[in-house]
N, C-alpha and C positions, 0 to 999 in steps of 0.2 A: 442868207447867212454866209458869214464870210468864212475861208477855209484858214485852221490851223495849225500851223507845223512847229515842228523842233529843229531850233539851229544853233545850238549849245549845251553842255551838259557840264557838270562839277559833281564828286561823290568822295567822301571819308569815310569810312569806313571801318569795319575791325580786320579786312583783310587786304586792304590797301587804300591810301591815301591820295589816290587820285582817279580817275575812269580805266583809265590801260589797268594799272594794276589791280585796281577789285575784280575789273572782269576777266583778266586773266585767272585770278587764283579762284574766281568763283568756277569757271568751266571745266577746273582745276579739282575741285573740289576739298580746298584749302578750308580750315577751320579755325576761326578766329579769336573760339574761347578757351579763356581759362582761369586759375586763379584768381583773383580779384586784385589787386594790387595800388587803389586807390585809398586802401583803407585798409587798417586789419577788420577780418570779416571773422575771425575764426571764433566769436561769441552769437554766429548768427546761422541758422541752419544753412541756409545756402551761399554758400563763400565764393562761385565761378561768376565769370559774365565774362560777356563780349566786348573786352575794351579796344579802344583808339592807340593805336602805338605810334612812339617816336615823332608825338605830335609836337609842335612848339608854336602858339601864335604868334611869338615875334617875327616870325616868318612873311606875316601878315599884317600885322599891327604894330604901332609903338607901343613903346612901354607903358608909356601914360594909359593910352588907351586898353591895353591890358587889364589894366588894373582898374578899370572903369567897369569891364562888362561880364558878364556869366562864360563860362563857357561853352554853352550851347550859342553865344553867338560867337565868339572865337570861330565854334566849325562854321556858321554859316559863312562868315567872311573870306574861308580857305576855298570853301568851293565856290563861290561868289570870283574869288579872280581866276578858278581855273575853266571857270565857265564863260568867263569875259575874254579869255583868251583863249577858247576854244571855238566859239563866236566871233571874234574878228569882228565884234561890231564898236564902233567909235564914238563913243557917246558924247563926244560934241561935237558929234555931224549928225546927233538924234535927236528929235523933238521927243526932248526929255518930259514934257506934259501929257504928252501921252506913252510914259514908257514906264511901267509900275514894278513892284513887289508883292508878292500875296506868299505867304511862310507860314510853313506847319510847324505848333510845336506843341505837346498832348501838355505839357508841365512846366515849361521853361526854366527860370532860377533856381530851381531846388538846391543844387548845394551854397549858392548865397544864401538863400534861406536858414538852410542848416548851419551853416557856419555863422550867420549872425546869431541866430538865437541862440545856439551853441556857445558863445563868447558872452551874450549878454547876461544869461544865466550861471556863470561861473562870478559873475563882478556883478550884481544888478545894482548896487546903489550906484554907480557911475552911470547907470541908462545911459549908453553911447552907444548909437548907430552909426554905420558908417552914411556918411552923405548921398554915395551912390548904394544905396543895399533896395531900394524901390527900385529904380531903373534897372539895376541887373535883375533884378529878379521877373521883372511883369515880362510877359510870354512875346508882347507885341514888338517888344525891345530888338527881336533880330528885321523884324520888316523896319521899324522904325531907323535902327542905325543904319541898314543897308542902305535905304534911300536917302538920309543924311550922307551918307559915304560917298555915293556916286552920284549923287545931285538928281534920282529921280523925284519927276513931280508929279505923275500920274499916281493912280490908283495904288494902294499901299495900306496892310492893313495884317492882322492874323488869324487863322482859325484854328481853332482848339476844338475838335474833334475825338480825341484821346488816340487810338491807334491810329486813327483814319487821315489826322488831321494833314499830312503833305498832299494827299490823293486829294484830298479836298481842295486845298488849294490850289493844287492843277488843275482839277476841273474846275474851280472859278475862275482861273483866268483862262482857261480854256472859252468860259460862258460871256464872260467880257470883250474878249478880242472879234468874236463872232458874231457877237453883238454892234460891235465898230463904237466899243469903246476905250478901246487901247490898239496901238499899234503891235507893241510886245509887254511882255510880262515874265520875266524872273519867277518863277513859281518850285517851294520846296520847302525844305523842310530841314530843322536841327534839335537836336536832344541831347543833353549828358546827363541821365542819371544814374549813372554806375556811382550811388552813396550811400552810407550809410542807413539813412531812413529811406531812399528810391528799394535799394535791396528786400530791407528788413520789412517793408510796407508789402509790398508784393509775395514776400514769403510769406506775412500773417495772413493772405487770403489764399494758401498754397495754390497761387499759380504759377509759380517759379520752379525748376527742376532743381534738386537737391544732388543732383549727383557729383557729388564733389571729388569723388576719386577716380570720375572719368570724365572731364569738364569737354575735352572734344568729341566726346560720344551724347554729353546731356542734351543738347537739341535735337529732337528724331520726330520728326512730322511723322504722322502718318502711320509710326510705327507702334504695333501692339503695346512694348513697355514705355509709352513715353510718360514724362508725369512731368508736365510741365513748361513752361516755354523758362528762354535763358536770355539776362537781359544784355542789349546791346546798347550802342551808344555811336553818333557820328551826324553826319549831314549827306541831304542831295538837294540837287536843281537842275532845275530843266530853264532853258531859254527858250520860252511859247512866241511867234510871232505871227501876223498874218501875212497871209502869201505871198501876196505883191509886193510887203512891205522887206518880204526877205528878200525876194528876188530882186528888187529895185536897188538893195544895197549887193548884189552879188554873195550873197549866204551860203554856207554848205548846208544843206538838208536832211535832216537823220531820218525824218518820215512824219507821216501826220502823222494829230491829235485828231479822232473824229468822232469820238463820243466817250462820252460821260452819264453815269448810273449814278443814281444816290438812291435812300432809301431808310425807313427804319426799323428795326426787327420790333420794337416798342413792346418787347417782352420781357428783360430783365438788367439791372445794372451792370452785371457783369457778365453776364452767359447768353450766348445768340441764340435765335431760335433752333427748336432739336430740329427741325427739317428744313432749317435754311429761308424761311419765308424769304425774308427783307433782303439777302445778296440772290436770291433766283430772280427776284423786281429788280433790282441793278444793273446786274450782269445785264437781263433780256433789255432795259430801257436803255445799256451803252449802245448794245448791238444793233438796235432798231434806229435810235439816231444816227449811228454810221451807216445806216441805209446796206445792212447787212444781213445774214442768217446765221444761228447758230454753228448750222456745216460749215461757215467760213472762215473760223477762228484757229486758228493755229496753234497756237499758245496760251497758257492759263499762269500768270506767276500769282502763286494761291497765296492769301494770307497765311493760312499753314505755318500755326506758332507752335504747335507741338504742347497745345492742352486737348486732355482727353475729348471734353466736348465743341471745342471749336473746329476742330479738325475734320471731326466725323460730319459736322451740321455744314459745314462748306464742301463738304465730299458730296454730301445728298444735295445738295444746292448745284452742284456741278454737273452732278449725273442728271437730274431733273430737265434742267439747260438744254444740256448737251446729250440727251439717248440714243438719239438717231448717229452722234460722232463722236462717239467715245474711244475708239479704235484707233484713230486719224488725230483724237487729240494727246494734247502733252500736256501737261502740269507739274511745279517742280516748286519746291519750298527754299527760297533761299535763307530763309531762317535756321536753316539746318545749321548755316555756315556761319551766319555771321547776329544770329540772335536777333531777336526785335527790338528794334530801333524804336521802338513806339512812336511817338507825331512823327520821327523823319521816317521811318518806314516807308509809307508808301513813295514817298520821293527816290530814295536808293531803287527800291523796287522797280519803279519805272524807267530809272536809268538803266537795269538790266532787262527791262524788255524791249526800248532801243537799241540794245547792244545784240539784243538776240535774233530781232531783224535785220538788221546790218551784218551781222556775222554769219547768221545761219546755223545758232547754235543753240540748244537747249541745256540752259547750267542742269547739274543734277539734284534732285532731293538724300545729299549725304543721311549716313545712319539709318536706313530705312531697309532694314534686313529682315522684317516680318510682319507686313503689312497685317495693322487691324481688320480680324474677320470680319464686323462689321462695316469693315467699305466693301462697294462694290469691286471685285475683284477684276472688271473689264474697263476701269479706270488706270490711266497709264500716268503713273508719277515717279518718272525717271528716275528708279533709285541708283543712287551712288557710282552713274557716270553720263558725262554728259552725252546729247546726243549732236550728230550732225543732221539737219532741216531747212528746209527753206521753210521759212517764217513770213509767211504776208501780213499777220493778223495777231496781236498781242493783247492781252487783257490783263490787267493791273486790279486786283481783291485787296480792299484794305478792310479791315471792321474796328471798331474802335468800343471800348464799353461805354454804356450809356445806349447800347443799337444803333452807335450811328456806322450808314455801309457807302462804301463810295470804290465803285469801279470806273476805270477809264481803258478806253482800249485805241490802240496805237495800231496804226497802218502801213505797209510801206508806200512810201511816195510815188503815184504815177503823174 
């Protein structure tokens, strides 16, 4: 099997719009939600979330093109060129046939959706759709434009996993390049559904926190009163390549990819299992494929959305794991700060566990002032500041409903 690393990165974010500035304000422990401001919300019990600020695709795009696509691909496009240029790599000096995209997105189009039908039902004897209201909307559309965009011709495709769905795609092309079917692969993920029915959907199955009159306190992993996760909204990417093929172009290296977990809880639509089955199969099958042991992991960025029972069943998943080093380990919820990004999640996510080997730092789990008696209390979940660490060893938890579970764990480069 061939070895693979990371030699580029791209993130938008709710608490900064580019790599520098999320991970500084994440370490920061900067909070990116609040009012909603996409919409008036104030007819819907949960009016906060975690939006995108000061963004403008034109920055990125023509206007034509604009007005072509969703804005879940607008973000992938922004992190797409800061990832191309933090990469240094030439893509007509790249056998583009073997150079792909693989893009998580749990929902894609939703507010083209909303907004068509929305329009169409105010006038329906006119039945006018716009020309492009399919193409923005279908999920595949950000792998699909990217590789239109920049002329890959390799592998290129999307997975819809619901939470899970970036971590997934990193570990596919993670399984591809190792396989020596791609040189490199583009892998990540985008989302916008801070809308109307994204909001109000999520609230009728109350998993959304309602706390509207403390929207930078509403996300609190872990914490006794949480009630709920807070939605976010944004893009990441990672540039996966194999090793020779970086080092033959002179690459900077952030660290291997050396394993990847998947798994299914195959217990319920929306609720993981109460003891964790399907992410303790994940986690242990990243582990073992990196040719590692549990004592070896360093870091844990938890899915840790801040609903009562996902929290808990990934704490017992953890402790299970991990008995023998729970002392030695850290885990830290970045959802505290910047909300679930749902399909892009895990992609952000793992942009902050390269950052965290690279830096030597542990972001913290903000708002976690009184840890749930039911966790194990010899579980260390940085609250509310970050730490200083050498990090060798980093594990990325995404869970998605529908039980699907995908961990990836990230190395540093020897």
């Amino acid at each position: 099997m061939k070895r693979v690393v990371v030699t580029g990165m791209g993130a938008l974010t709710p608490i900064g719009n580019n790599v520098n500035d999320f991970w500084n304000n994440l370490i920061k422990g900067k909070n990116g939600i609040s009012k909603i401001t996409r919409f008036d919300a104030s007819n819907l019990k949960t009016q906060i979330a975690a939006e995108v600020k000061n963004f403008d695709p034109l920055q990125y795009l023509e206007k034509a093109e604009v007005r072509k696509q969703d804005a879940f691909v607008h973000y992938a496009i922004a992190v797409m060129e800061e990832c191309l240029a933090d990469a240094k790599i030439q893509l007509d000096e790249t056998d583009l046939k073997r150079t792909g995209v693989i893009w998580g997105s749990g929902i894609g189009g939703i507010k083209t959706f909303e907004d068509e039908v929305t329009s169409f039902n105010r006038n329906p004897e006119i039945s006018r759709f716009s020309p492009f209201f399919i193409t923005k909307l279908i999920s595949n559309m950000a792998a699909g434009y990217i590789s239109i965009r920049y002329g890959l011709k390799g592998v290129s495709y999307v997975t819809t996993s619901a939470c899970a769905s970036s971590n997934n795609a990193i570990i596919d092309a993670f399984n591809l390049i190792r396989l020596g079917k791609a040189n490199a692969i583009f892998a990540g993920g985008s989302e916008a559904c801070v809308t109307q029915s994204g909001i109000g959907g999520f609230s009728s199955m109350r998993a959304i926190s309602a706390r509207n009159d403390s929207p930078e306190t509403a996300s609190r992993p872990f914490d006794k009163t949480r009630d709920g996760f807070v939605m976010g909204e944004g893009a990441g990417v990672l540039l996966l390549e194999e090793l020779e093929h970086a080092k033959q172009r002179g690459a900077k290296i952030y660290c291997e990819l050396a394993g990847g977990g998947f798994s299914s809880d195959a217990y319920h639509i929306a609720a993981p299992h109460p003891e964790g089955e399907g992410a303790v199969t994940a986690m242990l099958d990243a582990i073992n494929e990196a040719g590692l042991a549990p004592s070896d992991i360093d870091y844990i960025s938890a899915h840790g959305t801040s609903t009562p029972v996902g929290d808990l069943s990934e704490c017992k998943a953890i402790c299970n794991v991990f008995s023998n080093n729970l002392e030695s380990l850290h885990v830290s919820a970045n959802k505290s700060m910047i909300g679930h990004l749902l399909g892009a999640a895990g992609a952000v996510e793992a942009v902050a566990c390269v950052m965290a080997i690279k830096e030597g730092v542990v972001p913290p789990t903000m708002n976690l002032n009184e840890t749930d008696p039911d966790i194990d209390n010899a579980l260390n979940l940085t609250p509310n500041k970050a730490v200083n660490k050498e990090i060798n060893t980093a594990l990325n938890n995404t869970f998605g409903f529908g039980g699907h579970i995908f961990t990836s764990l990230f190395k540093r480069f020897i």
